[in-house]
N, C-alpha and C positions, 0 to 999 in steps of 0.2 A: 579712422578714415570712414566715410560713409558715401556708399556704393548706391547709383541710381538703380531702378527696378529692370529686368529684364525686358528686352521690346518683345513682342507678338505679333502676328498676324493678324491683320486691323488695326494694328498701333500708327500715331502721327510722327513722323518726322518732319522736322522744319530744317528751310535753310536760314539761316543769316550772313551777310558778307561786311564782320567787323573788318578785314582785311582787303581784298580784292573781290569785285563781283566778278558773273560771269557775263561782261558785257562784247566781247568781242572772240574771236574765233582763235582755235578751235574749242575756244571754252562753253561757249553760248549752245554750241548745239550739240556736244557733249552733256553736260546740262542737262538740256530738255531731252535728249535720249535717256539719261537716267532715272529722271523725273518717269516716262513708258515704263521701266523696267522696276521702280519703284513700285509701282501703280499694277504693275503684272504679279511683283510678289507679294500682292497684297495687303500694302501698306498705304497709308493714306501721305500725302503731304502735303506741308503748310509755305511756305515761301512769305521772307520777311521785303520790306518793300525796296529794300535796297539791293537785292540780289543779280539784277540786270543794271545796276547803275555803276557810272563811271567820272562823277566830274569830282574826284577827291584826287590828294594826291599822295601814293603811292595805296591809295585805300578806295572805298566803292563812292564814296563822299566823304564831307565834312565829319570829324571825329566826333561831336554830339550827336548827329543825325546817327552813326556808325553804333554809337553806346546805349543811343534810345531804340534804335533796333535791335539791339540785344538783350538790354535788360528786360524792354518788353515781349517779345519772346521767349526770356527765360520764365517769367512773372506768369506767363498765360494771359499777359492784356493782348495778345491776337487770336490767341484760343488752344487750348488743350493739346500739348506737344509731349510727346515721351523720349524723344533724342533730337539733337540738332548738331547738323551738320554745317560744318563751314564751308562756303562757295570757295574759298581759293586762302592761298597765300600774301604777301604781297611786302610793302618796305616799311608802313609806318603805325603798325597796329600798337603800338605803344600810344601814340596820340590816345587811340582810342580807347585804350584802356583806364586813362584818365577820367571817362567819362561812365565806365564800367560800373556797379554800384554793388561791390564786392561782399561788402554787410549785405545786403540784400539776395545778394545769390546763396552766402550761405547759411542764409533763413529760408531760404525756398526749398522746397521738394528737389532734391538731385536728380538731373537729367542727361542721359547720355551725351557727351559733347565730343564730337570728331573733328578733328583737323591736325595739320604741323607747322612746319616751318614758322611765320608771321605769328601763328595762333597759339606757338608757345607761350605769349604774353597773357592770355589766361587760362591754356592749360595749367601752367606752372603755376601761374596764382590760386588756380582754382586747388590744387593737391596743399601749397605751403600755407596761404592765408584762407583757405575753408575748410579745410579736409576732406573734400569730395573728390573724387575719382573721373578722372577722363580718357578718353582713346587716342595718344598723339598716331593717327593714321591719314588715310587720304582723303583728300578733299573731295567735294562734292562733283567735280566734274570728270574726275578716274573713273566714277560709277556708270559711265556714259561709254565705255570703250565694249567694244563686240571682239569675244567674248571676253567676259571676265577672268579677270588672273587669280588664282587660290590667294592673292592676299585679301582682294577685294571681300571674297567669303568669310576669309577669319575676321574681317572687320565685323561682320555681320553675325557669326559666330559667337562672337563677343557679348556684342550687346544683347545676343537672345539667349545666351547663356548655354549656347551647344556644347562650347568647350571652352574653357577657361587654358589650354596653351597654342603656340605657336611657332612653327621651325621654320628655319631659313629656308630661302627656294630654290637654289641648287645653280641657278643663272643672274644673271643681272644684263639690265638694259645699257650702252654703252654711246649708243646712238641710236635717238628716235626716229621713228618714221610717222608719228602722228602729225599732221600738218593741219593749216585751214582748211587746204583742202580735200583732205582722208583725216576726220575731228573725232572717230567712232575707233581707230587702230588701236590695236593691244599693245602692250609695252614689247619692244623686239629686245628680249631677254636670248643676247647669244655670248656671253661669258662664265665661264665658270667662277663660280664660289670659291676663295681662296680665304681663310681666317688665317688671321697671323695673331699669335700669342703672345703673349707676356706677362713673366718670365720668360724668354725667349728658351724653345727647347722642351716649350712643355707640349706635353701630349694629349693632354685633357685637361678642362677645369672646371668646376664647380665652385659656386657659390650665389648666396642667396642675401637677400636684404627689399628693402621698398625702393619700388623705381619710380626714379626724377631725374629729370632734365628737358631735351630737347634741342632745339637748335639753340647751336653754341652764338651766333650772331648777335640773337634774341637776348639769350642770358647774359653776356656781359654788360650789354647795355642796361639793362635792369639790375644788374650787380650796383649795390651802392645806396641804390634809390630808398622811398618810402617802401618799396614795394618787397624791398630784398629781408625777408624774414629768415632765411635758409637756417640758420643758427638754431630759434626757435624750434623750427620742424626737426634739425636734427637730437635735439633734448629731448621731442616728443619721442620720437621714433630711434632712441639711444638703443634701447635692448635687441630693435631687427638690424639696423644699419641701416646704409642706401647704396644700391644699384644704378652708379650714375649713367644712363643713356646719351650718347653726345652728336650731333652729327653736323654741319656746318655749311654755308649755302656759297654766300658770298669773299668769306674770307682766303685769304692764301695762309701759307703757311706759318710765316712772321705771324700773322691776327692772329691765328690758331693757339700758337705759343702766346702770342701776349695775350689772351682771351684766358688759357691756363692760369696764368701767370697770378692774374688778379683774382680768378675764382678760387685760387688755391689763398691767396692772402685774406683774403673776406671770410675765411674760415668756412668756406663750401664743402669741402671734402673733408672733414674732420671726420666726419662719421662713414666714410667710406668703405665697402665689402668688397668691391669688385668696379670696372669699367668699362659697359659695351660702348664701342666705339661704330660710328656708322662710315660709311665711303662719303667722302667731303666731295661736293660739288667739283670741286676741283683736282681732282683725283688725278696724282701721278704727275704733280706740275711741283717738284721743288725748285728751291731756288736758293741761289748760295752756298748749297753742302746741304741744307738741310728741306728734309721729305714730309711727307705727312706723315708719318711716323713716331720722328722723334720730337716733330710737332708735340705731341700728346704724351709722350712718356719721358720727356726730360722733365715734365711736372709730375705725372701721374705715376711714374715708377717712384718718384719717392714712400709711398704711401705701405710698399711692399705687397700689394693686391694686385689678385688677376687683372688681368687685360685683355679682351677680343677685340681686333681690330678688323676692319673693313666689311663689317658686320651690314644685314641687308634693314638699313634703319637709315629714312633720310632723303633727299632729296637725288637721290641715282636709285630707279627704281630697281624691284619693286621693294617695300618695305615691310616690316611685318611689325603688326597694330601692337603698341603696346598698353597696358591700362597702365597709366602715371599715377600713384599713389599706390598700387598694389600691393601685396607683401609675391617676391617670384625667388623663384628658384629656378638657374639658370646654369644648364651643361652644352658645351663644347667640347666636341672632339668629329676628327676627321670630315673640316670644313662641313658639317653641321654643328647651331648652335638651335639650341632650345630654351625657350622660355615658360615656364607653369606660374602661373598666377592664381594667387589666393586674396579672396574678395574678404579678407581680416583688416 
């Protein structure tokens, strides 16, 4: 696995928007407030040309336009970049990814790359088909809220190599109050932290391997394709294992299960050590008998490895940054869960 260089003060961060730009509120001036507080912590940045653009669909533009924004800001054909950050999320960054030029990224100098959701499609590629190392974390316009939430800093943490782990935050957000019209609100974190185990009954858990995944929506639909190498990376990486990270935007529970279902038959989890489970968009919505629960462990208890569930990873903030490819070592107990990451 090969790990980009630490950022610094002085260093460029770029955005790019393979997925969604920041073209409308409260993303856009979010944004450009971050962009100030970028700029205050003494970091330079670059901005790719499609960042404030919008006539694509479910993306910033047309998925060429999306790929040649990428690649050349990965390449340095816009100019000298040490990390780059994703503007947003969004529905069809697969498109985009076709356009991505994956040989070429991992011939290039590795560069910190931040994002989730949508931006699994090359996180994930970037850890299985190059073996470089990414931040699945927040996107570029969370940077933008007053004052910042301690996940925001571990992201930052991360990449400047303060600390290499990170703990859950003790609350979660249940309902926003960020709007168009208040674009700069902090996440209103007023629930407590609940981890549920499994084996059901356990008191603590421990264990370690390399962490992969992301959003589950992402992966299955890339399950299958040219792009799904999973197998290979687990051969590479037979002797650590893996740390599968899950968390889910759009589906219910049924997708959830059927999402398992097939990642388990595609020989995904062959090499599995353990399974942090994130709080699904849809959180607390079963249907028919079945929960978001047994969603995830009428596949995943097969395998006879831990389990943390509703872990702060995902689209129900806040989340806490993970490096995807990592080698981590990861304890749970008394709804704290911790992750250490080793840049091996």
């Amino acid at each position: 696995m090969r790990y980009p260089k630490f950022i610094k003060e002085g260093s460029t961060i770029a955005f790019v928007a393979p997925s969604f730009g920041c073209a409308i509120e409260p993303y856009k001036s979010a944004f450009q407030n971050a962009l100030r507080k970028f700029d205050a912590m003494g970091y330079k940045t670059l901005l790719g040309p499609n960042c404030y653009k919008s006539d694509g669909i479910g993306i910033s533009t047309d998925p060429a336009g999306c790929g040649d924004e990428f690649n050349k800001m990965y390449t340095g054909a816009y100019g000298k970049c040490d990390a780059i950050i994703s503007c947003g999320g969004g529905e069809l960054m697969c498109e985009t990814l076709d356009h991505i030029d994956l040989d070429q990224i991992a011939a290039s100098t590795p560069k910190w790359y931040v994002g989730f959701s949508d931006n699994t499609n090359f996180l994930f590629n970037q850890a299985v088909n190059c073996d470089i190392a990414g931040i699945y974390g927040p996107c570029a316009a969370a940077y933008g809220m007053e004052p910042w939430h301690r996940n925001l800093h571990d992201v930052f943490d991360l990449m400047s190599g303060k600390k290499l782990s990170v703990c859950s935050y003790g609350k979660w957000e249940s309902e926003a109050l960020k709007s168009e019209e208040e674009p700069l609100l902090p996440y209103n974190c007023t629930e407590d932290t609940v981890l549920k185990f499994y084996p059901e009954g356990a008191g603590e858990l421990r264990f370690s391997g390399r962490l992969l995944g992301g959003c589950l929506d992402v992966l299955v639909t890339m399950c299958g394709t040219k792009y799904d190498r999973v197998r290979e990376f687990n051969k590479r990486y037979e002797g650590d294992g893996v740390v599968w990270f899950l968390e889910s935007c759009d589906l219910n529970v049924f997708s959830m299960r059927r999402a398992m279902w097939q990642l388990d038959h595609c020989g995904w989890f062959e090499n599995v050590k353990g399974f942090i489970i994130g709080r699904p968009m849809h959180f607390n919505e079963p249907m028919m008998g079945l929960d978001q629960y047994e969603a995830i462990t009428a596949v995943a208890a097969k395998y006879n490895v831990p389990i943390i569930m509703d872990a702060d990873i995902g689209h129900v903030p806040p989340m806490m940054p993970l490096i995807m490819g990592s080698f981590a070592e990861v304890h749970a107990a008394d709804n704290m869960l911790r992750v250490d990451m080793k840049l091996v």
